[in-house]
C-alpha positions as CSV (number, residue, x, y, z in Angstrom):
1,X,2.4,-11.0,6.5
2,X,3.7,-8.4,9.1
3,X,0.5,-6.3,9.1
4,X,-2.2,-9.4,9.4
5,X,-0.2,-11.1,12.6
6,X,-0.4,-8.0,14.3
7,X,3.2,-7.7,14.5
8,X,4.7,-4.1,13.4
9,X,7.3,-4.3,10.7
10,X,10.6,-3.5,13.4
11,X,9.3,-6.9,15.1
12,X,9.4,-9.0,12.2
13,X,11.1,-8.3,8.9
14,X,11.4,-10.8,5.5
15,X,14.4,-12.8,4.8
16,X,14.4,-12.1,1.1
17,X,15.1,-15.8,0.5
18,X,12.8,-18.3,-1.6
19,X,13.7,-22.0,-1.2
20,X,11.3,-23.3,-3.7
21,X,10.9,-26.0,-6.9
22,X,9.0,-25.9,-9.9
23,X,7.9,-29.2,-11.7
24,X,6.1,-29.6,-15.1
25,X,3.3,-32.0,-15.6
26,X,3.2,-33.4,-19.2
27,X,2.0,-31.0,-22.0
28,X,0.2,-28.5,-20.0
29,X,0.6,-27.9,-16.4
30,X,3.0,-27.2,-13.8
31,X,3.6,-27.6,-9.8
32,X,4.8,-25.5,-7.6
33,X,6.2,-25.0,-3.9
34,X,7.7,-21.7,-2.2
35,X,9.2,-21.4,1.4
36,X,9.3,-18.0,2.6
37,X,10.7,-17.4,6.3
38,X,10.5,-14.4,8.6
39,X,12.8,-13.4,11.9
40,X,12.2,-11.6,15.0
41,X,14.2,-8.6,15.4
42,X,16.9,-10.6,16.8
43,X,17.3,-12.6,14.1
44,X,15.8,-16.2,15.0
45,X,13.2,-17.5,13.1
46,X,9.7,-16.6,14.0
47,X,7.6,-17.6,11.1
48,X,7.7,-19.7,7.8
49,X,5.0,-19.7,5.0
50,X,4.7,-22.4,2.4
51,X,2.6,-22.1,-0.8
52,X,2.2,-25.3,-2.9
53,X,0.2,-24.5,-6.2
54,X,-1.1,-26.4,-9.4
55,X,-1.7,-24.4,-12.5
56,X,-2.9,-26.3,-15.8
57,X,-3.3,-25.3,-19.2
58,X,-7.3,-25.9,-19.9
59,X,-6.6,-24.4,-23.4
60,X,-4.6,-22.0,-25.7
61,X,-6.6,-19.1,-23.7
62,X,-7.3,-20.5,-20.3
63,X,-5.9,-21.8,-16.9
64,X,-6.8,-23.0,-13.7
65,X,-4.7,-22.7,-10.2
66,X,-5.2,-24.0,-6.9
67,X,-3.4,-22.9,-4.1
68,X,-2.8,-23.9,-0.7
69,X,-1.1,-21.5,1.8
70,X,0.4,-22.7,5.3
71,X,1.7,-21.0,7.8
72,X,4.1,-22.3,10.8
73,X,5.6,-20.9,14.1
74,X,9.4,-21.3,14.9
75,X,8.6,-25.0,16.3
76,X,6.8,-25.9,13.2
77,X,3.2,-26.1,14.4
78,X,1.0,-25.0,11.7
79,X,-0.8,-22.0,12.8
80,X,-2.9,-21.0,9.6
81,X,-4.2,-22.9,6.5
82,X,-5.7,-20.8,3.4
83,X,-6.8,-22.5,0.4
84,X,-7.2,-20.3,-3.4
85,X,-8.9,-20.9,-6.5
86,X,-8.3,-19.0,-9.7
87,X,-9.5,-19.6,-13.4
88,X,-8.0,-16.9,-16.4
89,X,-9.2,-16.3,-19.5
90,X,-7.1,-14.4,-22.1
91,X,-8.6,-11.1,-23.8
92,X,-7.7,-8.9,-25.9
């Protein structure tokens, strides 16, 4: 996150804390949602990131995941949306 803002690494650094939930959707799928915040070099909060994802079993070999990815200032306004896609198939 450091290197995309344009920010070097001694402005911002990464609060290694993740305030997040996981919820399972009846037989094969799952939700997701992960905070991740980031300080100035003072300390004070200068960024926070939130991913909320869906991932669903299509089969025994198979999955799908969406993603959305938002990004906030310290005041809360969102400054950046991203959205993600991904199907899997299992080989051997």
């Amino acid at each position: 996150m450091c290197r995309r803002s344009g920010l070097s690494k001694n402005e911002l650094k990464l609060i290694d804390l993740s305030l997040g939930s996981l919820v399972t959707h009846q037989r094969f799928g799952l939700s997701l949602r992960d905070t991740s915040l980031s300080t100035d070099e003072n300390g004070a909060l200068a960024i926070t990131g939130i991913v909320t994802a869906n991932v669903h079993l299509t089969s025994a070999n198979s999955f799908t995941y969406s993603a959305t990815i938002q990004i906030f200032d310290a005041d809360g306004n969102l400054i950046f949306t991203a959205y993600g896609r991904t199907t899997g198939t299992r080989f051997q």
